[in-house]
TORSEDREN-670997 format. One record per atom (N, C-alpha, C): residue in one letter; x, y, z. Coordinates in steps of 0.1 Angstrom, whole numbers, plus 5000, padded with zeros to 4 digits. Example, Ala and Ser with C-alpha at 12.3 -4.5 7.8 and 13.67 -1.06 7.14 Angstrom:
a513249435078/a512349555078/a513249675078/s512849785071/s513749895071/s512950005079/
***
This chain:
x489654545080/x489854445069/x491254375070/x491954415082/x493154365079/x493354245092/x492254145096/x492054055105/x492253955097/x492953875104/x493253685099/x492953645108/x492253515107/x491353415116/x492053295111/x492753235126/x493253095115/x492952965132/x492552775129/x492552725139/x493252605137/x493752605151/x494952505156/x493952385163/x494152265157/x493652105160/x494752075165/x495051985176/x496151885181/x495251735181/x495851645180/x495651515176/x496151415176/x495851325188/x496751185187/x497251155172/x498151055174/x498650935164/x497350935159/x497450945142/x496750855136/x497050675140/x495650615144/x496150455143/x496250385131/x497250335129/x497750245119/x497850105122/x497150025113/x497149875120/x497449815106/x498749735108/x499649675098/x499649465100/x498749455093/x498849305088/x499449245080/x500149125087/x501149075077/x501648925082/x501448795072/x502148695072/x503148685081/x503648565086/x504548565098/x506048585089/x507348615089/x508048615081/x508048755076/x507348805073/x507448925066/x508149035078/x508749095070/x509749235080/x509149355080/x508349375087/x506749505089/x507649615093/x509149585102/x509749655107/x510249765096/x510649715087/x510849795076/x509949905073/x508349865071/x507649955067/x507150085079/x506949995092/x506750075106/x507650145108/x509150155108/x510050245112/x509950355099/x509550345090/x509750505080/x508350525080/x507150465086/x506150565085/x506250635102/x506650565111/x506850595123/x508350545134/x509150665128/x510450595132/x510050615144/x511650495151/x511350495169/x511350605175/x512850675170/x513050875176/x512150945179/x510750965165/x509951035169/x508850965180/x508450835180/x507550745187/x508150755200/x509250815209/x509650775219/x509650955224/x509851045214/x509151175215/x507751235215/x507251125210/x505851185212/x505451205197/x506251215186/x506551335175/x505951275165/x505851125165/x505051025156/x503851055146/x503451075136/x502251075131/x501251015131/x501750855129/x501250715132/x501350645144/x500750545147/x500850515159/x500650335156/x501650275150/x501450135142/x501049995157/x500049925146/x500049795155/x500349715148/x500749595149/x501349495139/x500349365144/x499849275132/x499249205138/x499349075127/x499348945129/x499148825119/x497548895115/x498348825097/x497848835090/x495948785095/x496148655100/x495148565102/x494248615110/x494448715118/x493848785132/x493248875127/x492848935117/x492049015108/x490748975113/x490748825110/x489048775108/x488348775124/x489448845133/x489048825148/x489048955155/x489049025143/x489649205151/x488449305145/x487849375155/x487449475151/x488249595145/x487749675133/x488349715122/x488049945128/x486949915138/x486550015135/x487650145143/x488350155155/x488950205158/x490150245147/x490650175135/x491750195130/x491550355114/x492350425117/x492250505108/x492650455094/x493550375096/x493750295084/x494650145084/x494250035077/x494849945073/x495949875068/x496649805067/x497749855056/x498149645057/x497649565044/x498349455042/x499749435037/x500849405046/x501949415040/x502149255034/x502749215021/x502949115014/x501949015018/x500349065014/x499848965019/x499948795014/x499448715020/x498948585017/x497748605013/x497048435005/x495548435005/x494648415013/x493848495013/x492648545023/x491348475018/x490548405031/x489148355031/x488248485025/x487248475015/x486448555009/x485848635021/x485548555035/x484948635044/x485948745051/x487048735048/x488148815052/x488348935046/x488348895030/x487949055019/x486849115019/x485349055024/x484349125027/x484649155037/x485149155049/x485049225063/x486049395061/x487049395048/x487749505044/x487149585036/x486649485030/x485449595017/x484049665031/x483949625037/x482949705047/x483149795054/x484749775062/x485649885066/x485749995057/x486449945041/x486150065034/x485450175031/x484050045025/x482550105023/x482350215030/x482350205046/x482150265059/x482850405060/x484250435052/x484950525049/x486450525056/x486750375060/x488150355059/x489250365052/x490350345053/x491150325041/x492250205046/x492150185033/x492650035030/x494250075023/x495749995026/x496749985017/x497149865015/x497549825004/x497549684996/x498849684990/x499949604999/x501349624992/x501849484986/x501749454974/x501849304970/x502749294967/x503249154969/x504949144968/x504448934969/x505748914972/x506148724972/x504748614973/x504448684989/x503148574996/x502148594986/x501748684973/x500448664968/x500248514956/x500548494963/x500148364955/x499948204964/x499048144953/x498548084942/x498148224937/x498348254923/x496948374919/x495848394916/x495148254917/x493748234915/x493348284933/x494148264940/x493248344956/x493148464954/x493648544947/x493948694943/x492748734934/x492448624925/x491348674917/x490448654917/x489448594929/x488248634936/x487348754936/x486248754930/x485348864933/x485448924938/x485848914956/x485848944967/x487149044964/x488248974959/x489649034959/x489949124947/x489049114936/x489349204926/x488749304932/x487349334940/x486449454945/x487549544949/x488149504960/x489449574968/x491149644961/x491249514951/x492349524943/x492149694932/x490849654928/x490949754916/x490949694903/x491349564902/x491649494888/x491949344892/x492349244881/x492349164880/x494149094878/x494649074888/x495849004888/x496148894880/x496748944868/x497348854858/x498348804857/x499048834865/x500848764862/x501848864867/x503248774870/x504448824877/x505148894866/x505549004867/x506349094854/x508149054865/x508649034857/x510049014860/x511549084850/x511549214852/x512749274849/x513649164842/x514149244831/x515249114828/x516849174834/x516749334840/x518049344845/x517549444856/x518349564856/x517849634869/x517449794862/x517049804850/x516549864844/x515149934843/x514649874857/x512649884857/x512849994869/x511950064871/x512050164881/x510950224879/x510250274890/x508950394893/x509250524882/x508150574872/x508650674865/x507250724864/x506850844871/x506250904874/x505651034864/x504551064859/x504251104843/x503751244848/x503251214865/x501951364868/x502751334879/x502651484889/x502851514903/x501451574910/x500651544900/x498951594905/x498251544921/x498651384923/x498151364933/x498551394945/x497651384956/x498551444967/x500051364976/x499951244970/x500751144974/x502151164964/x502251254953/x503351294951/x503751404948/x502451524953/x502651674957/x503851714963/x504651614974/x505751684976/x507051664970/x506851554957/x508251544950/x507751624938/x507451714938/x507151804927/x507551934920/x508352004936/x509652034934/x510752034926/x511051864933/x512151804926/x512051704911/x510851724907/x510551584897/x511651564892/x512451674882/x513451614879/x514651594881/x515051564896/x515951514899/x515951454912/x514551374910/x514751284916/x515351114912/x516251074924/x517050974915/x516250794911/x514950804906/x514050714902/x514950624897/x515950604892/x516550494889/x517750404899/x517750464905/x518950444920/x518150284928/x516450304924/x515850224930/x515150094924/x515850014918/x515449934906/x513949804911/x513449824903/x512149674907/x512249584897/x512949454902/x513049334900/x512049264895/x511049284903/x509549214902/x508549254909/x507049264897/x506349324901/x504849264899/x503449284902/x502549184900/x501949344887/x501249284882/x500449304864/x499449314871/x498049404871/x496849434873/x496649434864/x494949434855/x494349464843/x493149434844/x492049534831/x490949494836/x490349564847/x491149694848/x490949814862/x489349854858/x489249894874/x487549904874/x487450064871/x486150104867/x486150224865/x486350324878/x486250274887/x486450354899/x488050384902/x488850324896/x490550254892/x491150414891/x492550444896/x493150524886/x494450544887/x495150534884/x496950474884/x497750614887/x497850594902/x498750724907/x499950724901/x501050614894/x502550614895/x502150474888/x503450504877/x503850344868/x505350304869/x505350184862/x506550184864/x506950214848/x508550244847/x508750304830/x508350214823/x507950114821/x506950004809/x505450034809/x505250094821/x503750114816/x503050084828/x503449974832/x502349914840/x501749954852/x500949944862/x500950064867/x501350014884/x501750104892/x502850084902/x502050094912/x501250224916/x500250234927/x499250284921/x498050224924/x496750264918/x495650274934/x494650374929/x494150374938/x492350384937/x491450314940/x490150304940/x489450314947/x487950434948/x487150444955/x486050304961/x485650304971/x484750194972/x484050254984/x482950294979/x481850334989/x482350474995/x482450525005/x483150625016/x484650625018/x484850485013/x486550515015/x487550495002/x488550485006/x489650454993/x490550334999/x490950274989/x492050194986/x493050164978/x494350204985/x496150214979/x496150044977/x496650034961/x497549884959/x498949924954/x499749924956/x501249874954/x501549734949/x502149744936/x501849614929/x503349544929/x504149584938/x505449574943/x505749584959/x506749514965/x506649514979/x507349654988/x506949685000/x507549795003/x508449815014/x508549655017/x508649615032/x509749475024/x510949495016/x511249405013/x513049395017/x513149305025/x514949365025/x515749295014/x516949355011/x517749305000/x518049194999/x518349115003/x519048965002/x517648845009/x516648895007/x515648765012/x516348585014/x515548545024/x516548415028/x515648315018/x516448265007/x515948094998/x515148154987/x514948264980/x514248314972/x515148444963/x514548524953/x515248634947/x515048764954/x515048904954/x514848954960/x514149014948/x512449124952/x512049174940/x511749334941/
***
């Protein structure tokens, strides 16, 4: 009775395939999910492709472990159905909203609320640097490892400027992380076999953006 039985999996790179408007700095988000050190070691988790936004409607989806829209623009309805099927299918989808979502009537399409989780209502804009991620539960697995530290980690060091308002969350909806007003920061919805991450804030954003504010 005193036998342990335990098994070892090895496993390429998860594939990661990152779409994004031209302009947008993907570099940002690709180097901390897959910095170069480990990618040139082998050591990588991810294994990122970067692709225009636009080339979605030309790419097969099914090789990719997961998705990930960084600041998207608006998308042809047949563009959110071809994501909602990847999901359905048991993909996973990430949805990091920031500048390019707008007009916000393209955002609020059938097609794009299915994906979103809710209904994009409007730009929340900080009136100083006072807004920050403030975190209520360490329950999910996506912030199982700052749970440790909850309280001291330094959640205000990292201020959000500006942020997009969801509402109107579907019952499939459920708000992993808010920001300290309430509203909610990362939410995440089942659809069919898979799931889908929105970030209602950008993640991929550098500090001093060129002709605009920074959010």
């Amino acid at each position: 009775d005193d036998v342990r039985y335990f098994t070892v999996e090895a496993r390429e790179a998860w594939p990661v395939l990152v779409a994004a408007p031209p302009g947008v700095h993907t570099e940002l988000f690709t180097e901390a999910i897959a910095p170069g050190d480990y990618v040139q070691a082998g050591r990588a988790r991810f294994d990122c492709t970067v692709i225009r936004q636009t080339d979605l409607a030309n790419r097969s989806l099914d090789a990719d472990s997961v998705v990930c829209l960084v600041d998207p623009q608006p998308m042809p309805p047949a563009t959110w159905n071809q994501l909602r099927r990847y999901v359905e299918g048991g993909g996973s989808l990430a949805i990091y909203l920031g500048y390019r979502a707008q007009p916000l009537a393209s955002f609020q399409t059938e097609a794009a609320c299915r994906l979103l989780g809710g209904t994009m209502v409007r730009q929340w804009r900080a009136g100083g640097r006072d807004l920050f991620l403030a975190p209520d539960t360490y329950d999910h697995p996506i912030l199982a490892e700052f749970r440790p530290y909850a309280t001291s980690v330094p959640w205000n060091q990292s201020p959000v400027l500006r942020h997009w308002v969801l509402d109107s969350l579907a019952e499939e909806t459920s708000v992993i992380l808010p920001y300290g007003n309430g509203k909610p920061a990362l939410l995440e919805t089942t659809v069919g076999d898979g799931r889908v991450l929105v970030m209602t804030t950008p993640v991929s954003e550098p500090s001093r953006p060129k002709g605009r504010e920074p959010w």
